[in-house]
N, C-alpha and C positions, 0 to 999 in steps of 0.2 A: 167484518173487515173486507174489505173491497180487494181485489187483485194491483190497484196502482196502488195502494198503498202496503200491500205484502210485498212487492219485488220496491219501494223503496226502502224497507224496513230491513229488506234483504241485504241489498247494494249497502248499509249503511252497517249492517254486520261486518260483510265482508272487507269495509274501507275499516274498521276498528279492529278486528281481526288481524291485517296488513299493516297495520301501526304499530298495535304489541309486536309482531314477528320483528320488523324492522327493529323496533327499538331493543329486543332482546341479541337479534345479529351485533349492534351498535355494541352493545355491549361486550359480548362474549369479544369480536374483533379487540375491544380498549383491553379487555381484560389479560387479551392474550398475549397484548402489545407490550404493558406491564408486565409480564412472564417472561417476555423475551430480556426486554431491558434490564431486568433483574438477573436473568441465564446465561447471558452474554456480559457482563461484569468483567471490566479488565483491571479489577481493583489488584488481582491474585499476581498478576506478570510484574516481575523487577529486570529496569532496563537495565543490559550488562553495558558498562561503563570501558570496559579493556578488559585484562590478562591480569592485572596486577601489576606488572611492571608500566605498563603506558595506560593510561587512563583519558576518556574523554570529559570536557567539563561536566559537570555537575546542570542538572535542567533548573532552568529561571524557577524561581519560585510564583508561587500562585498558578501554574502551570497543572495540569493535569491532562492523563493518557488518553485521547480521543478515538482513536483507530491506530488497528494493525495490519501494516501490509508488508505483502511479499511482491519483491521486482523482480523478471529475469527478462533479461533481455542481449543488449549488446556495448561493449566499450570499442568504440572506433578511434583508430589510428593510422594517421600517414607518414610513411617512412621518406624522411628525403634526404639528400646529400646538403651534407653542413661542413665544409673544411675538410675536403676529401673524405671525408667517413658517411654513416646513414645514419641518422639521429630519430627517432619518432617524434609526431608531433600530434596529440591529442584532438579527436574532432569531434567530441561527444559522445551522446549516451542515447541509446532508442530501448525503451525497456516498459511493459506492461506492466501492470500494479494490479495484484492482487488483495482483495480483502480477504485477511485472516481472523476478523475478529468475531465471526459469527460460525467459527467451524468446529467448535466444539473440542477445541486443543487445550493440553495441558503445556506448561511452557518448554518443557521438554520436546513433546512433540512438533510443539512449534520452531525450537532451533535446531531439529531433525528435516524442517524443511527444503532450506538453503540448499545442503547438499544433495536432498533427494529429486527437487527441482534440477539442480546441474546438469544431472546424468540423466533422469530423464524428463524431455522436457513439456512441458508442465501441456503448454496447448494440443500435446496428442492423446491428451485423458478426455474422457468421457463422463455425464454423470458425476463430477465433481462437487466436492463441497465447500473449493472457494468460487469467489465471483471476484470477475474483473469490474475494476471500477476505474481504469483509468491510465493514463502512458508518462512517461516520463521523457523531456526533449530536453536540448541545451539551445539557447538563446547566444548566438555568438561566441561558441566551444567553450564556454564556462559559467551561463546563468544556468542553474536547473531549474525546468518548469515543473510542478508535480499536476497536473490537470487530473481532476478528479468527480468531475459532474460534478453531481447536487451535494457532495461533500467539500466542497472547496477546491481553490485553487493557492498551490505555496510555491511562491520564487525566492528562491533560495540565495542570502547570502554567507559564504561559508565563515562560520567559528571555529573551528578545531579541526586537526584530521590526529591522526593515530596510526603506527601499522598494523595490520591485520597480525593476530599471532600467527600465523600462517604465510610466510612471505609469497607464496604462488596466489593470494589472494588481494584483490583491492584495496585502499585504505580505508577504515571506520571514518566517519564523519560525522560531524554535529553540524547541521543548517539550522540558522535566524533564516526571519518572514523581512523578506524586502516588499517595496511599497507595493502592492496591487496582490499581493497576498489576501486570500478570503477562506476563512475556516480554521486556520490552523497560525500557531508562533513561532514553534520549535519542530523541527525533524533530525530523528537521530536515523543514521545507515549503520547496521551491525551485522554480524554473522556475515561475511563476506565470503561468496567462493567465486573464483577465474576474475576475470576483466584484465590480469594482469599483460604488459607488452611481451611477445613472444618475441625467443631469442631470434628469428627467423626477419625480424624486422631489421637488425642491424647488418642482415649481410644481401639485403635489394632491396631495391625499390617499388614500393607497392603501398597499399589501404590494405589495411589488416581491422575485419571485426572478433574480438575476442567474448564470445559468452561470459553471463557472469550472473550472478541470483544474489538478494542480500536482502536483508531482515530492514523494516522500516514501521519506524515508533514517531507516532504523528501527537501531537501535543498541544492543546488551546486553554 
């Protein structure tokens, strides 16, 4: 055997060689992919609807849980004079979205969130094990945008609200998919804490942003 034909016989190992490896990566990567999909299963979570005394609708059917997130961010309000008094008047929502469904929570620990977000808040953690996927805006102080990358985009129009059993807390909500919606049909807002108007509103004049974290069950 000649020398040009041992370094082709060479090169031709080492290109078949580089193909099993690849093809064997290809794999373990699909395999692992399938473990996750299977390990992240949000079959187990049951959405809380209310308290028992007030209850949110019931999800459309043919509907299933797609993603879980956690928002915390801000409810904005402007205090102004209406008939000699100061009235607030609402001016939306700026609030970060966290994915929760890949963090390895039990549903417990998942509506231990809310509150633990409140108090402390969430972007001065480090090494975390949720991810942000995305923010929350209002479209003329009352469309919600949920901008969420390559998970979709839901513009919200509102179905239901409910009070919080908590009255220092937000209301629950149920959001329908208005037209330019992509990814998702249904969003429910639960486990509410803060966003509520501080008394402090009614006695000047000023923008008041109030904190506020809440549970969000995304559904396609």
């Amino acid at each position: 055997m000649s020398f040009v034909q041992f370094l082709l016989k060479l090169f031709s190992f080492i290109f078949l060689f580089g193909s099993i490896l690849s093809t064997v990566e290809s794999r373990t990567v699909l395999e692992s992919t399938i473990h996750l999909k299977r390990e992240y299963s949000l079959d187990h979570y049951s959405l809380p609807l209310g308290d028992g005394v007030q209850t949110l609708p019931a999800l459309s059917s043919g509907l299933a849980l797609q993603l879980l997130g956690l928002e915390a961010g801000y409810y904005n309000y402007e205090c102004i004079s209406v008939n000699g008094g100061i009235s607030p008047i609402f001016l939306g929502v700026n609030a970060t979205i966290y994915n929760v469904s890949i963090a390895h929570l039990t549903e417990s620990q998942f509506h231990e969130l809310p509150g633990y977000l409140y108090e402390f808040p969430y972007g001065d953690l480090y090494n975390n094990t949720l991810t942000e996927i995305g923010y929350l805006e209002y479209i003329n102080n009352y469309i919600p945008r949920f901008e969420l990358g390559p998970e979709g985009c839901f513009i919200g129009e509102l179905n239901a609200t409910i009070e919080a059993p908590d009255s220092k807390n937000i209301d629950w909500a149920k959001w329908t998919a208005r037209r330019g919606s992509v990814g998702f049909k249904e969003i429910y807002v639960v486990e509410t804490v803060g966003g509520v108007i501080p008394a402090s509103c009614y006695d000047e004049l000023k923008n008041v942003s109030v904190s506020f974290t809440a549970e969000l069950w995304f559904y396609n």
